[in-house]
NUFIVEX-616471 format. One line per 8 residues: for each residue x, y, z of C-alpha. Coordinates in nm, 3 decimals. Layout:
REM NUFIVEX-616471
X:Y:Z; ...
This chain:
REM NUFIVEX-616471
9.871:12.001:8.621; 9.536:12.230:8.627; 9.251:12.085:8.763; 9.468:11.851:9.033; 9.327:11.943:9.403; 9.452:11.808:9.682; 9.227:11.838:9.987; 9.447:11.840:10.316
9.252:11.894:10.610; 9.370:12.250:10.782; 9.494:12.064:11.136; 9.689:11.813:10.940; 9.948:12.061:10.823; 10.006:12.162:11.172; 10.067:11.801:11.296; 10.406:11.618:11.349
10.563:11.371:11.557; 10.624:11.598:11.847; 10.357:11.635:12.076; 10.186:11.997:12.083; 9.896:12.108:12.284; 9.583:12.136:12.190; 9.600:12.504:12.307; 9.905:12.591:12.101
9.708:12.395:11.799; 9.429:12.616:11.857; 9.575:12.926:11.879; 9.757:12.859:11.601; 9.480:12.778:11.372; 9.241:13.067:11.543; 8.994:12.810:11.670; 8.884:12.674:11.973
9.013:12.372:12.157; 8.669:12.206:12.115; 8.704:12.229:11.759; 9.074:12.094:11.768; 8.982:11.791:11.908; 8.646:11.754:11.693; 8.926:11.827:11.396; 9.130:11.515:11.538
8.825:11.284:11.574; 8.786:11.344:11.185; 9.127:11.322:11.119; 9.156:10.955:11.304; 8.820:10.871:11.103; 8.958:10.918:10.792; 9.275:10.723:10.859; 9.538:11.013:10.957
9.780:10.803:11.272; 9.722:11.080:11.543; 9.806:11.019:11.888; 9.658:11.144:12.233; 9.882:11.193:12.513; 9.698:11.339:12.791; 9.912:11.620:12.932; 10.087:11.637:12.634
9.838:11.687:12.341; 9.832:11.560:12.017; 10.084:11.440:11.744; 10.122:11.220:11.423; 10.267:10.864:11.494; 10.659:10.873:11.454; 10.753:10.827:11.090; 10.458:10.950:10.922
10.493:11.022:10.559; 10.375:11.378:10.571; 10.469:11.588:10.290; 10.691:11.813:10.522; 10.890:11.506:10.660; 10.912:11.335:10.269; 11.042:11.714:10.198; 11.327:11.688:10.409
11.459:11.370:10.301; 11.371:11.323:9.941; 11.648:11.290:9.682; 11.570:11.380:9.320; 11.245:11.453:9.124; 11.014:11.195:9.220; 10.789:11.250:9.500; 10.823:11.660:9.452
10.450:11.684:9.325; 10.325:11.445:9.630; 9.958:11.407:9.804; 9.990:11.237:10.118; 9.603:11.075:10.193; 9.385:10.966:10.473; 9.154:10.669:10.316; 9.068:10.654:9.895
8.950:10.400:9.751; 9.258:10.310:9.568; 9.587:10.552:9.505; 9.618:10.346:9.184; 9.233:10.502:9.091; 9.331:10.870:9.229; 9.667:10.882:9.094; 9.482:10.801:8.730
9.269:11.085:8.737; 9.608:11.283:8.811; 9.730:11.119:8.476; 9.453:11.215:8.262; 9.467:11.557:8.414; 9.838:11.586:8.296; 10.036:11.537:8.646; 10.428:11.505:8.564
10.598:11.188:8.556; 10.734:11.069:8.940; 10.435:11.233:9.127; 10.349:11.035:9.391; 9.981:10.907:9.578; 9.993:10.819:9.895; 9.722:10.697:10.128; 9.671:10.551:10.497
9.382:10.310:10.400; 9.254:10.174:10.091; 8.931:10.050:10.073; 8.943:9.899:9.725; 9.346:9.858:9.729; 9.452:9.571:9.499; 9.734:9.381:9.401; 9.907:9.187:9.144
9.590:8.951:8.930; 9.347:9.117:9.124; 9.434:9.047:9.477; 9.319:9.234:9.756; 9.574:9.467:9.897; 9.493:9.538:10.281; 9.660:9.842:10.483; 9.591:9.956:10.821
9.680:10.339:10.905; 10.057:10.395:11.038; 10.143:10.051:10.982; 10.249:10.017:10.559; 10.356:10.208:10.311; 10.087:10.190:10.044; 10.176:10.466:9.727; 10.177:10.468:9.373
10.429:10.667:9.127; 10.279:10.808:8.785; 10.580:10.740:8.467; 10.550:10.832:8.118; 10.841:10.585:8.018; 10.984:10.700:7.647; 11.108:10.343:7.616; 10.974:10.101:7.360
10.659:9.865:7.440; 10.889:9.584:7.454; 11.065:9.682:7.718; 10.746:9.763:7.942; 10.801:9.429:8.116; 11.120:9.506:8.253; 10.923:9.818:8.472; 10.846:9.576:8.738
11.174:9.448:8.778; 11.321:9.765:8.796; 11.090:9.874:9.068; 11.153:9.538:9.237; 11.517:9.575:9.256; 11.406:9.940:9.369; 11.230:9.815:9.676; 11.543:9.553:9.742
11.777:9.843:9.759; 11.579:10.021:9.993; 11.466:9.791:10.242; 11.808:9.621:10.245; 11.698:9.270:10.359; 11.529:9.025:10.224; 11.513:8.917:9.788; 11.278:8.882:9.472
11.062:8.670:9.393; 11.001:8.697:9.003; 10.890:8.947:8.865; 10.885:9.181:9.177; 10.772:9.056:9.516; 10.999:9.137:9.811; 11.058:8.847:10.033; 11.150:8.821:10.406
11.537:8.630:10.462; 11.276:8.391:10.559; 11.044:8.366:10.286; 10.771:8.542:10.384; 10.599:8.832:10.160; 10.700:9.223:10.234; 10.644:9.417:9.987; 10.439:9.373:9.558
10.397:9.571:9.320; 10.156:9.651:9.042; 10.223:9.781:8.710; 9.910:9.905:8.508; 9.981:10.104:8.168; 9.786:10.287:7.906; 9.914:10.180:7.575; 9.789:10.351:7.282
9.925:10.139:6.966; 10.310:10.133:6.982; 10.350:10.433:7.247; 10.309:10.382:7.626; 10.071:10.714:7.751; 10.151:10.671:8.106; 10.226:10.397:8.399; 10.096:10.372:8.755
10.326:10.169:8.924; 10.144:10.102:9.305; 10.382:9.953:9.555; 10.249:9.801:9.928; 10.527:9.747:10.184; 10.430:9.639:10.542; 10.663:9.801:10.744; 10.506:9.777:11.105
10.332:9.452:11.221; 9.972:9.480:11.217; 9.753:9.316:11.434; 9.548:9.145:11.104; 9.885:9.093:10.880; 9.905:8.736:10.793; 10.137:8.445:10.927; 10.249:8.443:10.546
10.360:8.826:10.532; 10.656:8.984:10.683; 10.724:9.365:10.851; 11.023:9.548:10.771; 11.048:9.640:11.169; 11.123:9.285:11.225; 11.451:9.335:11.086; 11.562:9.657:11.249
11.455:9.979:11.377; 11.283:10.150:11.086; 11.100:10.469:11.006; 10.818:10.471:10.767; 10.882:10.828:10.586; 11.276:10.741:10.549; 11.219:10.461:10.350; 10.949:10.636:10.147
11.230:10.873:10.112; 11.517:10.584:9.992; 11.280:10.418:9.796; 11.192:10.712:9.585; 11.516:10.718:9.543; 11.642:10.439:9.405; 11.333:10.396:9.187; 11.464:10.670:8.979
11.742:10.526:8.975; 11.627:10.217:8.867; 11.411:10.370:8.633; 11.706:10.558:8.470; 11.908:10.256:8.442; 11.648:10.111:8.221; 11.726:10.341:7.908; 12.082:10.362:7.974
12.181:10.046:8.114; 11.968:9.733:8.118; 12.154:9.473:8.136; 12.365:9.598:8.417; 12.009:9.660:8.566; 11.920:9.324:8.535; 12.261:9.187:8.638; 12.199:9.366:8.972
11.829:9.161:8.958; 11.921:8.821:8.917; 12.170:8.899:9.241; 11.900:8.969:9.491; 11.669:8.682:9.309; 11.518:8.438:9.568; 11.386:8.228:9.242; 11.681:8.187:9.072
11.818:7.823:9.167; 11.514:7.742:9.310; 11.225:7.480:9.207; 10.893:7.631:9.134; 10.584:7.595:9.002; 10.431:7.866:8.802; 10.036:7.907:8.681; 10.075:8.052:8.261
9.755:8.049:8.029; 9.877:7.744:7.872; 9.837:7.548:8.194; 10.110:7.503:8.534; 10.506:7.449:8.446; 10.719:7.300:8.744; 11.043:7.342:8.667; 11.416:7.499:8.795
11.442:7.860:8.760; 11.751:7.952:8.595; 11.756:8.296:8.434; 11.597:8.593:8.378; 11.613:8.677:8.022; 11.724:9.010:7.863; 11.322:9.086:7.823; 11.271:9.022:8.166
11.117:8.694:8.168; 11.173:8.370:8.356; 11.361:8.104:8.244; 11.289:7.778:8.362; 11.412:7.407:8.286; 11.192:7.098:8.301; 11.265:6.757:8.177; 11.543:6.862:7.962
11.348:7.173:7.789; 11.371:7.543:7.831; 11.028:7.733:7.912; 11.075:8.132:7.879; 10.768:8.257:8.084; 10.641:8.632:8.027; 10.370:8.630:8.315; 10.248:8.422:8.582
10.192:8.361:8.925; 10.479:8.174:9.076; 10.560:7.987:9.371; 10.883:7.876:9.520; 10.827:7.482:9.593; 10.984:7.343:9.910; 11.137:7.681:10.081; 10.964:7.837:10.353
């Protein structure tokens, strides 16, 4: 990986989630306590969740996904090579550079703040600092380019497993129990002819209600007590796993998909080049796409932006 730098600003290594002075900080770094809290100011500006306590000093918000915390908790390969970032303009757009440079499959981007973070058909993807979980994980799949569209399944069952509420909307949206949105991902590959060079898979998960989230969107705190760098941790995780389970096993991967589907059963409506289909979901089909019935005829659709008609 020569040529990858990761700028971390000096303080930042120093921080956690217990409070330390801003003497012991500056004695620590051999500067002056002026300059600590100068270094905070420019650690809040670019995005970094610190925290002022007077009388107590300074510390990162509970639960922030600092490499040392990931570190502790992190199961497997992914996430070992892993920049944790104030504010980029997208982790998607660092984490390609990384790519090109030759970064090994399962490092991991991270940032606080995007300011050109996107989504699935080029949506805006919003995140405000210490509130989501906004990464992306470079993969350089050896699987065959028809099985590229099962990658978003697989890293929608991934996000199912470790949020443990909620299900999928097809292909890989994690819905609230009551509907609402928590979690997308977005899959962007480099093909070259048959061979896939490399994916950057970019996952946003709202796991602390901010004050702009929309009535539409859900926060994983909302069902239970929930730390922000532990379910970086779990979903790392079981992405591998998931990811694994695509060479060796996936059917039983898929299996395990159409049991946390909140589209299967359901009536939907779903915008395809060829025009809207309303129909019944019924399957997901061993490529990974949707199944749905309408007026007696079966649609099988590869892409599109669905909606779930009558459920809230």
């Amino acid at each position: 990986m020569k040529g990858i730098l990761v700028d971390v600003p000096p303080l930042l290594t120093h921080l956690t989630d217990q409070y330390q002075s801003g003497e012991s900080l500056a004695r620590r770094l051999g500067v002056s306590r002026a300059a600590v809290w100068k270094q905070m100011a420019v650690l809040r500006q670019a995005g970094y969740p610190v925290e002022t306590q007077r009388g107590l000093g300074y510390r990162l918000a509970p639960g922030t996904p600092t490499p040392a915390a990931l570190e502790a908790l992190r199961k497997g390969s992914f996430g070992a090579f892993y920049a944790y970032l104030g504010t980029v303009s997208s982790t998607q757009d660092v984490l390609k550079n990384w790519a090109l440079d030759g970064a090994v499959e399962g490092s991991v981007v991270l940032a606080e703040r995007q300011e050109k973070g996107r989504g699935r058909r080029g949506r805006a993807w919003a995140s405000e600092p210490g509130h989501s979980l906004t990464f992306s994980v470079l993969l350089r799949p050896r699987l065959p380019l028809s099985s590229l569209p099962l990658l978003p399944l697989a890293a929608g069952l991934a996000l199912c497993e470790a949020c443990g509420v909620g299900g999928l909307k097809w292909p890989n949206d994690l819905l609230s129990p009551d509907g609402r949105k928590l979690a997308g991902v977005l899959l962007e590959a480099q093909v070259s002819g048959e061979e896939v060079a490399y994916v950057l898979l970019g996952i946003g998960l709202n796991v602390h209600r901010a004050a702009g989230l929309p009535p539409e969107a859900a926060a994983l705190e909302e069902f239970g007590a929930v730390s922000r760098v532990l379910v970086l941790a779990r979903l790392l995780e079981r992405l591998e796993v998931c990811y694994a389970r695509l060479e060796a096993d996936s059917q039983g991967l898929l299996r395990d998909y159409r049991a946390k589907s909140h589209t299967l059963g359901h009536q939907i409506r779903v915008q395809t080049p060829q025009g809207e289909i309303r129909g019944l979901a019924t399957d997901i089909a061993p490529d990974g796409s949707l199944v749905v019935e309408r007026s007696g005829q079966t649609h099988r659709i590869g892409a599109g932006d669905v909606q779930l008609v009558g459920v809230l």
